[in-house]
C-alpha positions, 0 to 999 in steps of 0.5 A, a space after each residue: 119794831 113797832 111794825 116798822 120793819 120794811 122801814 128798818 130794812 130800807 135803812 139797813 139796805 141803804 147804809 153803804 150806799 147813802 151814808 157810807 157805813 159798812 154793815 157789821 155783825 151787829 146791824 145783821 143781828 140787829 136786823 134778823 131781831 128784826 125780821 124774826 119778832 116780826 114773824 119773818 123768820 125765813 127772810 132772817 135765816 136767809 140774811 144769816 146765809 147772806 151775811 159776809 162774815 160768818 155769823 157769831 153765837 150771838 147771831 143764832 141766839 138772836 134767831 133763836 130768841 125769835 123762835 122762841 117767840 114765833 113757837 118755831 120749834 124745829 128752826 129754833 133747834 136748829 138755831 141753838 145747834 149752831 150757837 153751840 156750835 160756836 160755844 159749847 159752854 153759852 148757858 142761854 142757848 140751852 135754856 131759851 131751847 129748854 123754854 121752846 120745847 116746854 112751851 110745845 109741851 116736849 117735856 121729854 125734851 126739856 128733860 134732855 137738854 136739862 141732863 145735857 147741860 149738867 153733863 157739859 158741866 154748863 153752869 147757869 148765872 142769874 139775869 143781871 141789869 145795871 142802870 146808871 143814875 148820877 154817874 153811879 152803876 146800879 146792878 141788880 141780879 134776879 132774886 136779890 135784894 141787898 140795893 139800899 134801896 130795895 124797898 122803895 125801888 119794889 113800891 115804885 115798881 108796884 105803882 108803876 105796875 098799877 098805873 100800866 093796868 088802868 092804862 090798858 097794858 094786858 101782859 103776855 103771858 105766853 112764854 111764862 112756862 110750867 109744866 102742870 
């Protein structure tokens, strides 16, 4: 959001009036991120509460996603509650609340939304990207190596990695999570 977030709400807030467009689900969760990456966390719950429609799983994984972010444990529970709420089975909202409580050191926490899962049968999929280039859709899944392509996709990440460094790029490590 690049701290252009008053900017972002105006243009949110105009939609209808300026340029005619109805705001859907979408622009409401796109502007709970919003508010909720910026540290705002009370005004994107209360856009939840205002929105027209009822909010979907994704809307609290959005505010969940923030909270995990912001370190608000309490919100995020409650984010997650509601997801699930709407879908029982949505594996990443237990993990992203798994994250939070390791994250405040609730191991005990984590512990019990791990036993939860697997008492709901909840099944965890490795993270996907796709990326299309020349019209042709490459997936990549965590851990996988089988591209054609893997070693000289790795050695371009290991440079660009280099170059990002003596630019200054420090990463953020707050969220990498192990109980040591």
């Amino acid at each position: 959001h690049a701290g252009l977030v008053d900017e972002g709400l105006h243009h949110f807030n105009t939609m209808n009036q300026s340029h005619g467009i109805t705001p859907m689900v979408e622009h409401y969760n796109c502007v709970i991120g919003l508010l909720g990456r910026a540290g705002r966390l009370d005004e994107a719950e209360y856009l939840i509460g205002k929105m027209p429609f009822r909010p979907e799983a994704l809307t609290w994984m959005t505010l969940l996603g923030c909270c995990r972010m912001q370190g608000c444990v309490s919100r995020g529970k409650d984010a997650a509650e509601n997801a699930l709420l709407l879908d029982p089975q949505l594996s990443s909202a237990y993990v992203v609340l798994s994250n939070i409580y390791a994250a405040a050191g609730r191991w005990d926490d984590v512990a019990k939304i791990r036993n939860l899962m697997a008492d709901r049968d909840v099944k965890r999929y490795p993270g996907c990207s796709w990326i299309e280039v020349n019209n042709r859709v490459h997936e990549f899944l965590v851990r996988e190596r089988l591209h054609p392509q893997v070693d000289e996709i790795y050695a371009e990440l290991e440079r660009l990695g280099i170059l990002m460094k003596e630019a200054g790029y420090v990463p953020n490590t707050n969220l990498v999570l192990h109980d040591v």
